[in-house]
C-alpha positions as CSV (number, residue, x, y, z in Angstrom):
1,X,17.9,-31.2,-12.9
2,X,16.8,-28.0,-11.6
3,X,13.2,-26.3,-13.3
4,X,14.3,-23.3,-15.0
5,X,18.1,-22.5,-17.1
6,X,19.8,-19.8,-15.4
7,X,18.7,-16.6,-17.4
8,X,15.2,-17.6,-17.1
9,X,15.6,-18.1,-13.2
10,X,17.5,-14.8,-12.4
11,X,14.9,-12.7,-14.3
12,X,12.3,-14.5,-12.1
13,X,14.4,-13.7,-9.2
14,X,14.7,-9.8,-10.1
15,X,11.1,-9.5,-11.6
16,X,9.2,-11.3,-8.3
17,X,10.0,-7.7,-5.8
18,X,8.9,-5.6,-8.4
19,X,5.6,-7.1,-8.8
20,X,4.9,-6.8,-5.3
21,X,5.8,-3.3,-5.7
22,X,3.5,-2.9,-8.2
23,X,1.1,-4.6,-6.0
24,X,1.3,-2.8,-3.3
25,X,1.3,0.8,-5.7
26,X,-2.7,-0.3,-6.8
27,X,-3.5,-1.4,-3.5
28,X,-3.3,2.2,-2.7
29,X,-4.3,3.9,-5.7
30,X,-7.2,6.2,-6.0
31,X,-8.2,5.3,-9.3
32,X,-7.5,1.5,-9.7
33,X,-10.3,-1.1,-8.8
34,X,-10.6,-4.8,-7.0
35,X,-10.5,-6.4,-10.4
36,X,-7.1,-4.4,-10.7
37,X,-5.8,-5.6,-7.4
38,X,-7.0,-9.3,-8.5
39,X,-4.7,-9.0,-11.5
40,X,-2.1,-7.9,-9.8
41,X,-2.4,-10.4,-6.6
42,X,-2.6,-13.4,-9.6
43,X,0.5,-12.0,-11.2
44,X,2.1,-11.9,-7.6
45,X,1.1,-15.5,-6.7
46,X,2.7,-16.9,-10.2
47,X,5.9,-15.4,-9.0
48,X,6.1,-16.9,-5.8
49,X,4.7,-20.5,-7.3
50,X,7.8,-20.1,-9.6
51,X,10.4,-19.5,-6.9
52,X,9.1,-22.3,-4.8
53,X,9.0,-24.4,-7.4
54,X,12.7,-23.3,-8.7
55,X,14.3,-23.8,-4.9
56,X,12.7,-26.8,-4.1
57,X,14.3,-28.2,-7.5
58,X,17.8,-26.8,-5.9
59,X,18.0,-23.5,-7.4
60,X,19.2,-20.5,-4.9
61,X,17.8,-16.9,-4.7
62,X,20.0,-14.3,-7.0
63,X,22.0,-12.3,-4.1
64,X,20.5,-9.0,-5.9
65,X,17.4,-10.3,-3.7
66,X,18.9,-11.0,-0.5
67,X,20.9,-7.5,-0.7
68,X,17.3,-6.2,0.2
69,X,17.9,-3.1,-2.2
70,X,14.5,-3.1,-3.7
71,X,11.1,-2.9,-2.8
72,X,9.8,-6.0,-2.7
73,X,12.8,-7.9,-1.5
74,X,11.9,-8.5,2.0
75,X,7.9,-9.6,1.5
76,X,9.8,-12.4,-1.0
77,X,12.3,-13.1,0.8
78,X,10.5,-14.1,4.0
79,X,7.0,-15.5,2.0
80,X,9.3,-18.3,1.2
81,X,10.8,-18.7,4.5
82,X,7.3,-19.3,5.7
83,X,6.0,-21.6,2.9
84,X,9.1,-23.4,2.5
85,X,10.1,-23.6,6.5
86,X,13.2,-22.3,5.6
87,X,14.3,-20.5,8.2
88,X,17.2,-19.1,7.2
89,X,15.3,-16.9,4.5
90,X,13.6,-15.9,7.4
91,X,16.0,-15.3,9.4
92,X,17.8,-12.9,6.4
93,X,14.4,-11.1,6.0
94,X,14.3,-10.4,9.4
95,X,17.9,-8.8,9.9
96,X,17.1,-6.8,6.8
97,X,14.4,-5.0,9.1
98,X,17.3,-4.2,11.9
99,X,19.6,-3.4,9.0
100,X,16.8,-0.9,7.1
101,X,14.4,0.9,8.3
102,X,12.7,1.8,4.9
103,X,10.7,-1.9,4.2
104,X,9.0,-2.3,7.9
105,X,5.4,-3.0,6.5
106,X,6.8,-6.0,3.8
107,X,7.3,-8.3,6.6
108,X,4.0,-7.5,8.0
109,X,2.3,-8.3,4.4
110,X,3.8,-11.3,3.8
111,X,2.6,-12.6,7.3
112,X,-0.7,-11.4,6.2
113,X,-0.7,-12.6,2.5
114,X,-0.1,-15.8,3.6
115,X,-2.7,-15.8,6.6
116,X,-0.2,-17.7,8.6
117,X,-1.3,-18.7,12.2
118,X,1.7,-21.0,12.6
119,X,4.3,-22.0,15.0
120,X,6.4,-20.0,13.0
121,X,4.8,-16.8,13.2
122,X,4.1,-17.5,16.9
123,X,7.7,-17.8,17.7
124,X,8.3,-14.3,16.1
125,X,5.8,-13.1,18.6
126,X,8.8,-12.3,20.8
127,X,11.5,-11.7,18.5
128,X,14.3,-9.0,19.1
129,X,13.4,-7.1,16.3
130,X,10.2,-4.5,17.1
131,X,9.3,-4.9,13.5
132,X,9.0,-8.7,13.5
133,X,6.5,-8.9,16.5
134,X,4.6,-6.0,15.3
135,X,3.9,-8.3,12.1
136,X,3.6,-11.3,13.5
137,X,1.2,-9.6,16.7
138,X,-1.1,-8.3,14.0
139,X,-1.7,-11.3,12.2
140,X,-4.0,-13.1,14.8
141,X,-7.9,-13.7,14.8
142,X,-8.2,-14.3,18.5
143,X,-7.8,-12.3,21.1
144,X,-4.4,-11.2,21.8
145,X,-2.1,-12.4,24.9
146,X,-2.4,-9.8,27.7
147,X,1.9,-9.8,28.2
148,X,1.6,-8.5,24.2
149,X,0.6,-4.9,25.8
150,X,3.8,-4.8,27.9
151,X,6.1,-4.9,24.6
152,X,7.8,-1.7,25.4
153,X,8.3,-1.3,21.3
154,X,5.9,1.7,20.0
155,X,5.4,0.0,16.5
156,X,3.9,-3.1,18.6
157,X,1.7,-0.5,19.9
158,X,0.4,0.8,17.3
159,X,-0.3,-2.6,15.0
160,X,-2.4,-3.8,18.5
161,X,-4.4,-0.6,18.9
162,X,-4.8,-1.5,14.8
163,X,-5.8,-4.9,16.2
164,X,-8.5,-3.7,18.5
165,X,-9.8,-1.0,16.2
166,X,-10.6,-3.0,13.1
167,X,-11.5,-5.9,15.4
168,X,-14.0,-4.2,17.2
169,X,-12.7,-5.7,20.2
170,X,-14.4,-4.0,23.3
171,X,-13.0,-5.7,25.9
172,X,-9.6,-4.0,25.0
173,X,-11.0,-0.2,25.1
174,X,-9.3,0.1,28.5
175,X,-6.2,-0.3,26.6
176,X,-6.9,2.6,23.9
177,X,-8.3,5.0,26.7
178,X,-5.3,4.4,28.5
179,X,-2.9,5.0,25.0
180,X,-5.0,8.1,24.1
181,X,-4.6,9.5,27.7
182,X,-1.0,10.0,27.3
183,X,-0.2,13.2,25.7
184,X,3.1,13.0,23.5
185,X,5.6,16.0,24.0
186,X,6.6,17.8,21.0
187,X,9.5,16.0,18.4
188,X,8.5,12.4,19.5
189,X,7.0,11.3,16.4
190,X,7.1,7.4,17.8
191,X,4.9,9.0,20.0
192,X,2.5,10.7,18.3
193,X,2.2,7.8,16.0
194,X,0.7,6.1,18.8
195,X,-1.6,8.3,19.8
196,X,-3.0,8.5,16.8
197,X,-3.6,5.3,16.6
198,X,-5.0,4.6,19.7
199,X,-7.3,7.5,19.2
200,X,-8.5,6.1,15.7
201,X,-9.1,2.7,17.5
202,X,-11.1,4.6,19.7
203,X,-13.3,6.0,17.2
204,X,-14.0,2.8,15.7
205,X,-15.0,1.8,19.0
206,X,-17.6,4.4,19.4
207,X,-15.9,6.1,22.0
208,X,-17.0,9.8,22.1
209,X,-13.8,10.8,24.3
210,X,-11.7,9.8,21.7
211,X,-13.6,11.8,18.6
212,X,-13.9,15.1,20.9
213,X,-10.0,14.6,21.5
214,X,-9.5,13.8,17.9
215,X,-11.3,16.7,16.4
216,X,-10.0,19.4,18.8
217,X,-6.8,18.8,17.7
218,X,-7.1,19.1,14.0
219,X,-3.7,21.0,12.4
220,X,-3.5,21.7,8.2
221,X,0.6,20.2,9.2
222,X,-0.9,17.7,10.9
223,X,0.7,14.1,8.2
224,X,-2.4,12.5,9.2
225,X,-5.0,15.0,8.9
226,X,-6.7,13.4,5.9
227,X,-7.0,10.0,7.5
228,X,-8.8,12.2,10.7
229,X,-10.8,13.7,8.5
230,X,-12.4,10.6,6.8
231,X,-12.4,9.0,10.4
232,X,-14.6,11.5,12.1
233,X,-16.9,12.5,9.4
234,X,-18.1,9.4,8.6
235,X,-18.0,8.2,11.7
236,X,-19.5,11.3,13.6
237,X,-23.0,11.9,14.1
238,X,-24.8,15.0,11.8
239,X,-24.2,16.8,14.5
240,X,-20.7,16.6,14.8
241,X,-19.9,16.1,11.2
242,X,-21.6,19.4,10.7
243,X,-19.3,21.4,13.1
244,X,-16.4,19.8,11.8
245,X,-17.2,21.1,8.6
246,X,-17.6,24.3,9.6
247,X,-14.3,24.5,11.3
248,X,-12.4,23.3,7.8
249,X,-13.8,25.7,5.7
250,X,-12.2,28.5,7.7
251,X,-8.6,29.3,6.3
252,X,-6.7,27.5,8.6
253,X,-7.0,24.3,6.1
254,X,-6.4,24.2,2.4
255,X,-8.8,23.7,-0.2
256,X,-7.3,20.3,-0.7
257,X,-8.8,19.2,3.3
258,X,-12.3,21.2,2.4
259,X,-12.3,18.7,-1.1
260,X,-11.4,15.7,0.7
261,X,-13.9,16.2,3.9
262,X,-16.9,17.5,0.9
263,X,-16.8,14.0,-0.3
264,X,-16.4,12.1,2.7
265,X,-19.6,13.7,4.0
266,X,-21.5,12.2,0.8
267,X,-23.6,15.1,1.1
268,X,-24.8,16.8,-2.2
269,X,-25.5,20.0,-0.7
270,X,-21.6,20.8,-0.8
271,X,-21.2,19.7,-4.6
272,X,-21.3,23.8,-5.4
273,X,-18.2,23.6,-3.8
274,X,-16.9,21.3,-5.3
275,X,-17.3,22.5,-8.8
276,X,-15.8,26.2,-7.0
277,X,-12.9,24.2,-6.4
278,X,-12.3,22.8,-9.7
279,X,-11.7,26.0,-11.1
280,X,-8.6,26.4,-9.3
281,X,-6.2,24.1,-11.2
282,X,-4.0,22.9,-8.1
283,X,-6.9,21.7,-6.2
284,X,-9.0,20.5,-9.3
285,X,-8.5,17.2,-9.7
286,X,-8.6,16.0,-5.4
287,X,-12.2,18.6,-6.2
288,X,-13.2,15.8,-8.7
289,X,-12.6,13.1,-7.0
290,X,-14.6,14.3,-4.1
291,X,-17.3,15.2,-6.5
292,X,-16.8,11.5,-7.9
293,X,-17.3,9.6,-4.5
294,X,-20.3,11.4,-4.0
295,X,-22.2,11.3,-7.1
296,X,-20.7,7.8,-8.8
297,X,-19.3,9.9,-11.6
298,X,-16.1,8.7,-13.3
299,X,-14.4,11.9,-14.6
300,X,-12.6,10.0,-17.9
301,X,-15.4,7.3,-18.3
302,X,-18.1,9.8,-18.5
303,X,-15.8,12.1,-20.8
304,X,-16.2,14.9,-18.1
305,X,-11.7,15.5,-18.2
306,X,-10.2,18.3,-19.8
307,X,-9.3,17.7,-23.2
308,X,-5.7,20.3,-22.9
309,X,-4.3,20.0,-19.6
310,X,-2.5,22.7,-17.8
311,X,1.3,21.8,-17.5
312,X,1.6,19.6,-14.4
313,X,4.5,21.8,-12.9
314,X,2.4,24.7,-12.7
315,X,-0.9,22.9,-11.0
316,X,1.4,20.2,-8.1
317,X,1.4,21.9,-4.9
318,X,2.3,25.6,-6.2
319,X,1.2,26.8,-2.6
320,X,3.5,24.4,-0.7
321,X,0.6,22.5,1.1
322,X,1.3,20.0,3.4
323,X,-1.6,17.9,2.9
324,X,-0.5,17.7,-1.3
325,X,0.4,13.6,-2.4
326,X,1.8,12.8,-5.2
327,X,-0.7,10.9,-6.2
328,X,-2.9,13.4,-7.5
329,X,-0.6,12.4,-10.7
330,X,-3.5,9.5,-10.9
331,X,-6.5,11.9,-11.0
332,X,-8.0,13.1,-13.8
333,X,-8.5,17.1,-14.5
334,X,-12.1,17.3,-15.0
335,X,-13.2,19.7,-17.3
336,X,-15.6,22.4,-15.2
337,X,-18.6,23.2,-17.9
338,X,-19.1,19.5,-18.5
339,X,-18.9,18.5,-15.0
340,X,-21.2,21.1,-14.7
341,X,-23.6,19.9,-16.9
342,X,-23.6,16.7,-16.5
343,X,-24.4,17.4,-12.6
344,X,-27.4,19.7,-13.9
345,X,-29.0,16.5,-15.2
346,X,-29.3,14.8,-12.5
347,X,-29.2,17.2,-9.0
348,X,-33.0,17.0,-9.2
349,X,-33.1,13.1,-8.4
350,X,-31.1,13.2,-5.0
351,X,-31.7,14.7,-1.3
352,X,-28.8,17.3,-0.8
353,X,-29.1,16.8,2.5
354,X,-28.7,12.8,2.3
355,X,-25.5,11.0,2.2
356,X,-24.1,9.4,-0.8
357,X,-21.3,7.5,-1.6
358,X,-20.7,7.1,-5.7
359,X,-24.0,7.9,-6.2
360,X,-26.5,5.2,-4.1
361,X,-27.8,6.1,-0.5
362,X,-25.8,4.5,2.3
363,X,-27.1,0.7,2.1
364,X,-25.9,-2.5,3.3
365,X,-27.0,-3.8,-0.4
366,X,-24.9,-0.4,-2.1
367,X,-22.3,-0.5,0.3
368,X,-21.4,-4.3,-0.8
369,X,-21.4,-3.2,-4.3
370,X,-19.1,-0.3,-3.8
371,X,-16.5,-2.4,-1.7
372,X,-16.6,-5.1,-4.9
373,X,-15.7,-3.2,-7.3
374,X,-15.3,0.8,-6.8
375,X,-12.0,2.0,-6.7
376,X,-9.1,1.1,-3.9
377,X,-10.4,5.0,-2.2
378,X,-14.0,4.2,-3.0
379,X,-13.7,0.7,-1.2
380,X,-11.9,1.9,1.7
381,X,-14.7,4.7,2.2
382,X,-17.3,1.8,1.8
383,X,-15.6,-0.5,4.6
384,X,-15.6,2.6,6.9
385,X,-19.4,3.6,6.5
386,X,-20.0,-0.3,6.4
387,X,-18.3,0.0,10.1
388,X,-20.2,2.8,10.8
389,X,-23.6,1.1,10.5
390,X,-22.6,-1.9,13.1
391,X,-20.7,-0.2,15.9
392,X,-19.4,-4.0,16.8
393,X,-18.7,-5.5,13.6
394,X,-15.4,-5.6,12.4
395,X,-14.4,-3.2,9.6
396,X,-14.5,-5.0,6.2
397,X,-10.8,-5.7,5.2
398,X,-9.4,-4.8,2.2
């Protein structure tokens, strides 16, 4: 007897991608929080107990699954090859990866999710597919064979750089100096992707070469401008943090860079900005975010959000910018005069000059308490300065 009728299993079959997908959308939101992400990781796990439960008693997956159409359908797909040993749901994951190009990072999370240091994922260290020994390279603890830096593929590349950087792994800097050191020519994006990552693995390893080369190349087209931004100012030392500032207020970048490099810097002094900023509809709601991640306000919690809202077609990206994300749709619009006000009350209690993040100086003790329950961004901002005050520990995953 199998352990669920037919109409029960194939909605369990259909529904299991999607709640990845879901998943995966509040692991990156700005506004949802670790209790969120619990939720949502529970939900996720009660899928996958079901469909291990449901082949084991001889059920198969729906072929809706294995047609690898929908988000979701390859972290499934091969989290059950890997539980299960069945190795030709691996094996079906892993062409989907040669077949698409769109679902690269699934395989990568279920290796992850599942913390798998196995013979399996070790075999897949030198599988054909680039994708597959990307995953399975970024999965280990311990330090990483040396005939891993020969794979010729750039997506192994990066994920080792990625390795390094969070890892804090010293002993490997020769390998991101020597990365960095090759300048990509213009078009070759596989490239460029690697550069950037070996130059943000250089930063996280305190090299200064890197953080010069990293901020003299700063470009408002640049895709990963935002992520350089949040690297080198809270990485980089007043000093430097201060000229960097300096350089994106000029009107080379958009107010959208200027809002997201205010509240990186944590620094009260800049909040004037910030509430200059929210005056402009486009750019006020990334404005009170920024103001948010300094201060610890919550725009909708605190009843600081605009009761009317402009219509949403005229405020998303009117001016074409680069550097806009769609997930602005998640901010709040805060309303100015009450933001205003409510800053009023409480400017006289901090150091404009000392750095914040959501309102409590930069402290082991606050920094904890941020990364367990501030929002997905907040967190994120939390493991970096967390990183930043022990050059050689690794950065807090997330």
């Amino acid at each position: 007897m199998t352990a669920f009728p037919a109409p029960i299993w194939r909605q369990i079959t259909t529904d299991a991608p999607y709640a990845w997908h879901i998943r995966e959308g509040i692991a990156e939101s700005p506004v949802h929080r670790a209790a969120d992400l619990a939720v949502a990781d529970a939900k996720l796990n009660a899928f996958l107990d079901a469909l291990r439960i449901g082949l084991v008693s001889g059920l198969s997956i729906d072929d809706s699954v294995l047609a690898f159409e929908d988000p979701g359908s390859v972290f499934i797909t091969a989290t059950l090859g890997f539980t299960l040993g069945r190795d030709d749901l691996l094996d079906r994951a892993c062409e989907a990866l040669a077949e698409r190009g769109d679902y690269p990072g699934e395989f990568h999370a279920a290796v992850s999710w599942l913390g798998l240091r196995s013979e399996q994922v070790s075999r897949l260290v030198d599988h054909a597919n680039g994708e597959v020994r990307q995953a399975a390279v970024a999965t280990f603890a311990s330090a990483p064979d040396e005939h891993w830096f020969a794979d010729t593929d750039p997506a192994v590349h990066v994920r080792m750089l990625d390795w390094i950087g969070h890892r804090r792994s010293h002993a490997h800097g020769h390998v991101v100096r020597r990365a960095y050191a090759q300048e990509p020519s213009d078009g070759d994006e596989a490239a460029q992707r690697l550069r950037f990552a070996a130059l943000r693995a250089g930063v996280l390893l305190g090299d200064n070469d890197a953080y010069v080369a990293l901020s003299s190349e700063l470009s408002n087209e640049d895709p990963n401008l935002l992520q350089t931004v949040e690297l080198l100012v809270r990485f980089g030392a007043p000093t430097y943090r201060s000229m960097l500032l300096d350089t994106l207020s000029s009107d080379d970048f958009s107010p959208r860079v200027r809002a997201h490099a205010y509240g990186a810097s944590g620094l009260p002094a800049h909040v004037p900005q910030l509430l200059a900023l929210m005056e402009d509809p486009e750019y006020a709601r990334v404005a009170g975010q920024a103001f948010c991640t300094i201060t610890g306000a919550d725009i909708t919690a605190d009843d600081l959000d605009a009761s009317v809202e402009p219509d949403w077609e005229d405020t998303v990206n009117v001016g074409g910018d680069p550097q806009y994300s769609d997930v602005e749709e998640l901010l709040a619009m805060p309303h100015t005069e009450s933001v205003v006000a409510w800053w009023a009350s409480r400017a006289p209690d901090v150091e404009p000059q000392e750095r914040y993040l959501v309102g409590g100086r930069l402290t082991p003790e606050h920094l904890s308490a941020v990364l367990a329950s501030g929002t997905q961004t907040q967190r994120k901002s939390a493991a970096y300065e967390m990183a930043a005050l022990d050059r050689d520990a690794p950065v807090p995953k997330l």
